[in-house]
Backbone as a chain_set.jsonl record, in Angstrom:
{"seq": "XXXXXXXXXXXXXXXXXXXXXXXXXXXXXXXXXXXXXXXXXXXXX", "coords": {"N": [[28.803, -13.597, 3.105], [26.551, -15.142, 3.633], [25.118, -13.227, 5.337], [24.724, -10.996, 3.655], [22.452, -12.081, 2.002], [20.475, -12.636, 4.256], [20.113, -9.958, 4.487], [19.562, -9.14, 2.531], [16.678, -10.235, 1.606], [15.139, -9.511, 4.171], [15.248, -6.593, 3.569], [14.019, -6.905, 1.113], [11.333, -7.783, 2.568], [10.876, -5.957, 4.269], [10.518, -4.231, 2.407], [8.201, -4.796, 0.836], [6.108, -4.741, 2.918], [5.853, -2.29, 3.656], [4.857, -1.833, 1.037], [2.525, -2.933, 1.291], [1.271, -2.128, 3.3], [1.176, 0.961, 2.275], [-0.688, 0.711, 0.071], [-3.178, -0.547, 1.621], [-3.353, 2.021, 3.205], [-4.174, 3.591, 1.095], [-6.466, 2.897, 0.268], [-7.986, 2.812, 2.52], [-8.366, 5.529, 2.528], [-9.881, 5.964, -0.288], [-12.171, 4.608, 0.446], [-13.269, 6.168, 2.938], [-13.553, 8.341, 0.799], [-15.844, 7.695, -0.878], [-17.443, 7.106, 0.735], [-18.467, 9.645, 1.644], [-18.869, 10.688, -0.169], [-20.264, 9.361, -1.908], [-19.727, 8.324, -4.42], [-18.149, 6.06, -6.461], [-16.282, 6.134, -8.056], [-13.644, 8.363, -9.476], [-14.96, 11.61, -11.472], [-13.757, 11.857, -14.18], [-14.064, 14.325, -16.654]], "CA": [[27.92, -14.082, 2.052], [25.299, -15.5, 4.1], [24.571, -11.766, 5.933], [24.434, -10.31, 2.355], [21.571, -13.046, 1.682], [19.815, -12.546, 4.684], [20.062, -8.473, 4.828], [18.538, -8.761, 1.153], [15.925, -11.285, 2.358], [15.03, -9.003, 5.166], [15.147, -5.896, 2.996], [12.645, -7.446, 0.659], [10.43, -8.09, 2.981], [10.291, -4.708, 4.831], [9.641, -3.195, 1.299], [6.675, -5.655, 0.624], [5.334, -4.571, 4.053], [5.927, -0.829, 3.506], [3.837, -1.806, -0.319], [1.153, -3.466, 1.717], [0.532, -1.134, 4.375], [0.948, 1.89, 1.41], [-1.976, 0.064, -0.71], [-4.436, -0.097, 2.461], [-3.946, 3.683, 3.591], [-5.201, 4.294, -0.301], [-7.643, 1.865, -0.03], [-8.423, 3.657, 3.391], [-8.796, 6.745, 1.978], [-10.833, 5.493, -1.098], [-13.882, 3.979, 1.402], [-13.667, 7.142, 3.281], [-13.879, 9.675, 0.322], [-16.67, 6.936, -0.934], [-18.859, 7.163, 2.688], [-19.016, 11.038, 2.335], [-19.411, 11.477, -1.077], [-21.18, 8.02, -2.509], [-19.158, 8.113, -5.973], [-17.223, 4.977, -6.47], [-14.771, 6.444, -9.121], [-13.575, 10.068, -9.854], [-15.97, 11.74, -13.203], [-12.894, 12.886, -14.518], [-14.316, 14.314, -18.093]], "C": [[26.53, -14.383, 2.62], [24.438, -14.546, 4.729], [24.345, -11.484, 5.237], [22.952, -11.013, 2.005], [20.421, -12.229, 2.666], [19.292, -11.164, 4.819], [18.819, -8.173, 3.791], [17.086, -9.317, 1.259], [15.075, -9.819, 3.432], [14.687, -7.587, 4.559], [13.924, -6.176, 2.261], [11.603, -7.743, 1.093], [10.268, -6.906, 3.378], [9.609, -4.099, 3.284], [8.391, -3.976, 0.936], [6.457, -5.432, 1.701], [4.757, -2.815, 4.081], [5.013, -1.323, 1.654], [2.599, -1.814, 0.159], [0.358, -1.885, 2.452], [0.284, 0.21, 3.586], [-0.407, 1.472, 0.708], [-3.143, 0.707, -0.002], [-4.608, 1.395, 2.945], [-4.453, 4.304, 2.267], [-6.092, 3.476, -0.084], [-8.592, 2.71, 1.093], [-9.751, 4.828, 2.542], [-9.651, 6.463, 1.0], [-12.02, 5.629, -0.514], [-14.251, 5.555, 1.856], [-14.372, 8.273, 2.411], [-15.704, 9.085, -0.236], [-17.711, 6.965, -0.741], [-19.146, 8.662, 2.175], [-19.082, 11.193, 0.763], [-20.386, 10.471, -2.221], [-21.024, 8.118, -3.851], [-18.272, 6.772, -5.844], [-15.691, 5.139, -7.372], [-15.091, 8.165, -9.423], [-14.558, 9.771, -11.205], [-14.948, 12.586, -13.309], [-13.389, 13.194, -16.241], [-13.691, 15.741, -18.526]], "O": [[25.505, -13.92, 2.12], [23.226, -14.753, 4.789], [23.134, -11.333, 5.396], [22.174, -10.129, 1.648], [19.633, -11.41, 2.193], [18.136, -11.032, 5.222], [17.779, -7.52, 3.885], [16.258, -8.503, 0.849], [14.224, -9.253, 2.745], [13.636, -7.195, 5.066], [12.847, -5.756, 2.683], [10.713, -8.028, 0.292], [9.276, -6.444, 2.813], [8.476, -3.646, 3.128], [7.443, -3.214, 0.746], [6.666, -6.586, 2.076], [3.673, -2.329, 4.404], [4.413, -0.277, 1.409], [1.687, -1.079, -0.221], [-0.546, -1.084, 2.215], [-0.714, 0.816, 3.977], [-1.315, 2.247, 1.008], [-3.837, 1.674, -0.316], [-5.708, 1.933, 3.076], [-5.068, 5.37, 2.271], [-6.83, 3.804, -1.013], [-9.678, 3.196, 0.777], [-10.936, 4.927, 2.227], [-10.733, 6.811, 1.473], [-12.836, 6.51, -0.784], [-15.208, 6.161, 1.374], [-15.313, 8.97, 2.791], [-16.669, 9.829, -0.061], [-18.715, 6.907, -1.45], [-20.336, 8.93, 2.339], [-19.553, 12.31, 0.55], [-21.053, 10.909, -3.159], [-22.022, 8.024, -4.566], [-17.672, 6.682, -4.773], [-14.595, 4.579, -7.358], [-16.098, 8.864, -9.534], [-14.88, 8.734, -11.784], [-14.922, 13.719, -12.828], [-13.093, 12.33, -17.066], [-13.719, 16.095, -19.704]]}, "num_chains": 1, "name": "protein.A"}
């Protein structure tokens, strides 16, 4: 019972780490496309 707890515990946290670190490599990428092309948002029309 108490391994089941902590596995889930432990689980939950790797996936909120694996969210985080997913976010910033878009966020990354964002600045970068940003720097070289000085649009702040796609002109999707």
């Amino acid at each position: 019972m108490i391994a089941t707890n902590v596995a889930k515990k432990l689980m939950g946290g790797a996936a909120g780490v694996l969210g985080a670190a997913g976010a910033a490599v878009s966020h990354l990428a964002w600045y970068i496309r940003y720097q070289a092309e000085g649009t702040a948002r796609d002109e999707r029309e």
